[in-house]
N, C-alpha and C positions, 0 to 999 in steps of 0.2 A: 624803696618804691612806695611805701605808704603813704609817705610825704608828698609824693606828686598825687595821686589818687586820693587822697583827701583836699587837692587844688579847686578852685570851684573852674568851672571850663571857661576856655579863654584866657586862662593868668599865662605869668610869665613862663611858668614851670613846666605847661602841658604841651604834649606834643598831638595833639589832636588833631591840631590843623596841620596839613602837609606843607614842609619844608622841605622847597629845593636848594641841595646844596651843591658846590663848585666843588671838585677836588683838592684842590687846598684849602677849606673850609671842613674839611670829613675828621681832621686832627688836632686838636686844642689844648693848651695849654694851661691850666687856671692859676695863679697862684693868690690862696685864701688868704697869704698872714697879712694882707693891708689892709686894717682896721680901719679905715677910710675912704675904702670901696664906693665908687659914682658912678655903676654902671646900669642898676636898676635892680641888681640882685641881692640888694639890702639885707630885704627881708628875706629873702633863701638864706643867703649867709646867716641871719641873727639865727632863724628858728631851724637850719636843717645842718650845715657846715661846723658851725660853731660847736652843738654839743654834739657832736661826735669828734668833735677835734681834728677837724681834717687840714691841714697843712697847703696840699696840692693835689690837683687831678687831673687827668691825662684824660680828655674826652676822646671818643670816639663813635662818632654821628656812621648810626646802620641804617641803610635804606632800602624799599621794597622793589618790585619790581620795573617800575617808574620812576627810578631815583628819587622820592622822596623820600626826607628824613620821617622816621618810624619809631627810633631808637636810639637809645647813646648809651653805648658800655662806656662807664668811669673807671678809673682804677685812680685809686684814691690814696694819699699816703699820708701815714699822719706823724709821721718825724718831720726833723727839718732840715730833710734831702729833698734837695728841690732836681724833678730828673732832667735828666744830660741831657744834651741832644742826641746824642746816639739812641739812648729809649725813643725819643720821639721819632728818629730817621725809622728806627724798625718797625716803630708801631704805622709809620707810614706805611713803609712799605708793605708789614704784612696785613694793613686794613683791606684792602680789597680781595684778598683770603676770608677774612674772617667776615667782612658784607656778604661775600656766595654764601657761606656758610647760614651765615642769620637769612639769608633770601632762600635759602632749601629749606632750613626747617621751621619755615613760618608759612612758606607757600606751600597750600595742602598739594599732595601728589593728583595728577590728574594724568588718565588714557589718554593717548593719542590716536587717532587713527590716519587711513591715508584724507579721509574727509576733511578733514581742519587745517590742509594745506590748501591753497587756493591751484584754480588748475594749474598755473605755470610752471608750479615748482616738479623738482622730480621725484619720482614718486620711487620709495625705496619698498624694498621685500617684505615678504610677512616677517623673515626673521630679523631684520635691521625694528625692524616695528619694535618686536619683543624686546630688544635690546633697549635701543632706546625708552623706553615705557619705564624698565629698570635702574637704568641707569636717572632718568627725571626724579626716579625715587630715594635717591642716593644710594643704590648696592651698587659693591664693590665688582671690579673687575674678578675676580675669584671668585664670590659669590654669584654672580651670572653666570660664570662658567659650570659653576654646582649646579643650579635649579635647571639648567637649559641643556645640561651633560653635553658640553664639547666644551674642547680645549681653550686656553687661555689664548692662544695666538690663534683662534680663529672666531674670538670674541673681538684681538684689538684689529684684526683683518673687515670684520665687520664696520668697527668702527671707525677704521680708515675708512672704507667707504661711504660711508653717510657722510662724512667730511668733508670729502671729494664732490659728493651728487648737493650737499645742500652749501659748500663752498665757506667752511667754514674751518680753522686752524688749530682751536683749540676747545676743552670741554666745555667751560665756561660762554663761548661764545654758541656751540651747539644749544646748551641749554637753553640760554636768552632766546635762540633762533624758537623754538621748540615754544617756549615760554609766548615768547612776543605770538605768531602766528595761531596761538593756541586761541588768544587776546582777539583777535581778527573776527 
């Protein structure tokens, strides 16, 4: 990372400026050994690629709550096994695991209350409140059930219900709902 933070702003390298990306655009392939590279990353490859001997890298574009690009986990290899498709089909598949993940722990925790929904929506219990609040923070199903002392099946009974009342299927999408109307 020193390499890009010593970039002057604006180069090719920074990600300063927000990049939208497609879903097929989130997984990339590089391959460094063509010493004849014309794609503009010359000079990345001369001065940041090169000595450290990197071979190949598997990009993987992270984005914030807006889908812009933010960030790019590389995994980098510096033999010369260049990876299968299969690496790639998984890193596909498990990138939007690992985007919530980099969107939870970048996105500071913030309260919710019933206020920051607008009137239309339905408005859930003091304790769906609590729950949720927790769960935006990323604690664990077991750990709510600790700090809140009720049981585990009447934490996922709760969270069936906000489900239900804000109409949404799975955690990932509660969140965004939560997220986005926060935004509002």
């Amino acid at each position: 990372m020193d390499y890009y933070e010593t970039e002057p702003y604006g180069s090719n390298y920074s990600l300063k400026t927000p990049i939208r990306l497609t879903p097929n655009e989130c997984v990339k392939l590089c391959d460094w050994t063509n010493p004849n590279r014309q794609d503009g990353f010359e000079h990345f490859v001369k001065s940041y690629v090169r000595p450290l001997r990197l071979k190949y890298c598997l990009g993987i574009g992270l984005s914030d709550n807006q889908d812009c690009l933010r960030c790019i986990l590389s995994l980098d290899r510096t033999r010369d096994v260049p990876y299968e498709q299969e690496d790639i089909d998984l890193i596909k598949y498990l990138h939007p695991l690992i985007n919530h993940l980099h969107i939870n722990l970048f996105t500071p925790p913030q309260n919710f209350s019933q206020k920051d929904f607008l009137l239309n929506q339905p408005v859930l219990t003091q304790r769906e409140w609590e729950i949720a609040n927790l769960i935006i923070k990323g604690v664990s199903t077991t750990d709510i059930s600790t700090r809140l002392c009720i049981s585990k099946n009447t934490i996922y009974k709760h969270i069936a219900n906000m489900y239900k009342k804000l109409n949404v299927s799975n955690k990932a999408a509660f969140i965004h709902l939560l997220h986005q109307k926060m935004e509002d």
